[in-house]
N, C-alpha and C positions, 0 to 999 in steps of 0.2 A: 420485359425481362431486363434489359440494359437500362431501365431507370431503376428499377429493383434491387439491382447489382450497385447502381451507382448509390443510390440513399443508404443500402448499407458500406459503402467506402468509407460515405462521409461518416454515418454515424461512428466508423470504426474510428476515423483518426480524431474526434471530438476530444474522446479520453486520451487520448496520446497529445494532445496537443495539452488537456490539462496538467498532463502529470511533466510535461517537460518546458514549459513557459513559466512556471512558479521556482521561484530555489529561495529559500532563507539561510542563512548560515547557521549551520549547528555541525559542532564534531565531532565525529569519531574516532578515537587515537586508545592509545594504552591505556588510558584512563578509564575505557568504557569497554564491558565485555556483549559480545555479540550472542543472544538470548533467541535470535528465531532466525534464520535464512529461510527463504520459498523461492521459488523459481514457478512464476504466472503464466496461464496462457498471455499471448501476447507478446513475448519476449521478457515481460517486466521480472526484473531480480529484486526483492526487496528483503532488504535486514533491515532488525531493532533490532538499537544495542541499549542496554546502560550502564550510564557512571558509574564509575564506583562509588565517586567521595556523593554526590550530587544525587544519586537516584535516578536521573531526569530520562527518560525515553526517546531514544533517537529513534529518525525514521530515516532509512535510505533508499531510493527506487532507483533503478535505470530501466532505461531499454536503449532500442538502436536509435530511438529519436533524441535521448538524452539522460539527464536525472535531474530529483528532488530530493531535497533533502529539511527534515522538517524537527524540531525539538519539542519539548513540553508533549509529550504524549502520556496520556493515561490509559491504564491496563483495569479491568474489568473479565470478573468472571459471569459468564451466563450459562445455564446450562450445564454447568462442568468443561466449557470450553473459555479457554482467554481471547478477549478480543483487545488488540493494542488502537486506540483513536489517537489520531491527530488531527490539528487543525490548521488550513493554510486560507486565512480571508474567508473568504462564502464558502471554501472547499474543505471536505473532510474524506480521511482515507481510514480508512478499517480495513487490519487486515485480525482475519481472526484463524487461531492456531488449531487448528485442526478442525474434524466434525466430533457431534457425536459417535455418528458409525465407521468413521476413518481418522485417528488421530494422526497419520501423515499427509492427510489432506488437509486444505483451510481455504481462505475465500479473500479476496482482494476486491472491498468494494472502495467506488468514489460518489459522494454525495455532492450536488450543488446547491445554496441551500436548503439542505435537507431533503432534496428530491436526488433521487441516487441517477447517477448516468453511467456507470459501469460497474458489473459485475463480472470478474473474473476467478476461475478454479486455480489451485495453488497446490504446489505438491513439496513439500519439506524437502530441503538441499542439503 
């Protein structure tokens, strides 16, 4: 049981440790309106906002371990649901705006390439 416990710690702070060791500069200021806030299990807060003049797609995450912050994101619709991507080196964050059967729900996942290592529920803030 206490190894059990212990491999899911670790696997818990794997993603926590991606999402707060990565930061590129991109900004958020008056220039850019904020298009989706969620509040993640996890702790994780994350907004996308965009420019105005630019278009461009920010990404913002925190939690208590830190934040990311990531530009050049692309918005796709699937399904009747928007999903915003970004991309940071091997890593990719999708968060997608709601479900089909719950549009105040959505879904925070992280890819490494391309193999997903977390998936968390998301509830619109």
């Amino acid at each position: 049981m206490k190894t059990l416990l212990r491999k899911s710690a670790l696997l818990l702070a794997l993603p926590i440790t991606v999402l707060t060791n990565f930061s590129l500069p991109a900004s958020a200021d008056s220039t850019a309106d904020i298009i989706l806030s969620t509040k993640c299990q996890g702790g994780y807060n994350i907004n996308i906002w965009q420019n105005h003049t630019s278009g461009e797609l920010l990404y913002r995450a925190t939690n208590p371990n830190g934040h990311l912050s990531l530009g050049k994101g692309t918005k796709q619709v699937t399904e009747g649901v928007r999903v915003y991507k970004f991309r940071n080196r091997n890593y990719q964050y999708w968060v997608w705006d709601g479900t089909l059967d719950n549009p105040q729900s959505g879904t925070l996942e992280v890819y490494k390439n391309n193999r997903i290592l977390m998936r968390q529920t998301c509830t619109k803030s």
